[in-house]
C-alpha positions, 0 to 999 in steps of 0.5 A, a space after each residue: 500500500 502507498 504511505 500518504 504525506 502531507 507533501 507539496 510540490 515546490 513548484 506550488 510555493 512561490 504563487 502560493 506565496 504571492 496570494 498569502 502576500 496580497 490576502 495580507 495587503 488586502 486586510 490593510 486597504 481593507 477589503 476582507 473578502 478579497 483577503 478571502 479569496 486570496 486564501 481560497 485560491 492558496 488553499 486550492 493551489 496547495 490541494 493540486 500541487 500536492 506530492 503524497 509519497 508513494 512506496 513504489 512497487 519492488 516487482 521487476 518490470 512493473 509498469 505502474 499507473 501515472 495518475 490516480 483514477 480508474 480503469 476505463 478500459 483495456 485494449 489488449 493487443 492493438 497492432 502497430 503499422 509495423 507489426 508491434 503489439 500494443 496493449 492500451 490501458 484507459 484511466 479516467 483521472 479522479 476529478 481531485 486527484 493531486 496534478 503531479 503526473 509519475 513515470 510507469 517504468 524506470 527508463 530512458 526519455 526517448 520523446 515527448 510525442 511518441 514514435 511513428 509506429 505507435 502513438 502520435 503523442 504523450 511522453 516515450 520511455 524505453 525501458 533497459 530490455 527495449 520495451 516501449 511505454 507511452 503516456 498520453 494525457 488528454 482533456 477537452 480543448 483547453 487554453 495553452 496553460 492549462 495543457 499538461 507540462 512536463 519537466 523532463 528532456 529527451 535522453 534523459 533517465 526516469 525512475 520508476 513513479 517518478 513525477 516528471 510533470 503536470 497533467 492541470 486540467 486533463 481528465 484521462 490517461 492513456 498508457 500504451 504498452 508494447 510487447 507481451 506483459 501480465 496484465 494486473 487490472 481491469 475495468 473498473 479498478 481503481 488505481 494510485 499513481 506511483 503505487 499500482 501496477 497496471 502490469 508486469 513486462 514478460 521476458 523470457 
């Protein structure tokens, strides 16, 4: 099970700060409500940046969920342009889930918009035995801040359930898995970031 922390992103804290820093001034002129509002959107900040931390599964090739939420479907196996195999795992994000967005394996950063066999967009890691994942976030058309934002760059390493970004307003996931695995859930399974294997990466 997953150990919870009352921890938050460091990215959180310099606009949280700036909002205490005017609730303040707001008392002097003083306008009470507007110091109100202030907090509101601090307290807010604090709920989506939080980094709860999670114990990360000691199963060898375990591809983990990136988000919290449940499982929508499972497309097992979909086939690429050039004969790749590719399972598919739908994830419906909780609408109060934390904004961090955790690696599913321990690999390298091959891209942020996939391979030209296989999705045409989401963030590409490849794992040490050449296996493929891909996480793709997705959401209604949304203003350009409020798109998912990653922190990461191409060729570099990824722990397994590391945070690497921010999925902001996208309400699913979508995990693509290539080559043969163990599946670990199905539809309707409710799953946490960092902590849940979606499945387990078959090598012989």
């Amino acid at each position: 099970m997953a150990r919870e922390a009352s921890l938050v992103a460091g990215e959180a804290w310099l606009p949280v700060g700036v909002l205490l820093l005017l609730s303040a001034l707001a008392l002097l002129w003083p306008l009470p409500w507007l110091s109100l509002l202030g907090l509101l959107m601090a307290v807010g900040l604090l709920i989506l940046f939080r980094d709860p931390v999670r114990r990360i599964p000691s199963t060898p090739l375990a591809v983990v969920s990136p988000v919290d939420g449940e499982v929508l479907a499972v497309e097992q196996p979909e086939e690429g342009a050039s004969g790749e195999r590719w399972t598919v795992i739908h994830l419906r994000i909780s609408r109060l889930a934390a904004w961090s967005i955790r690696a599913p394996v321990e690999g390298k950063v091959m891209g942020l918009r996939g391979k030209k066999q296989g999705p045409e967009r989401g963030l590409w890691l490849r794992t040490d035995e050449n296996d493929d994942i891909i996480t793709e976030l997705e959401g209604r058309s949304r203003p350009h801040w409020c798109r998912p934002i990653a922190f990461i760059r191409p060729g570099e390493r990824l722990g397994q359930g590391q945070r690497f970004g921010y999925r902001r307003l996208a309400r699913e996931a979508r995990v693509h898995i290539q080559g043969n695995l163990n599946l670990k859930v199905a539809a309707g399974d409710r799953v946490r970031a960092g902590t849940d294997m979606l499945a387990v990466l078959i090598h012989d």
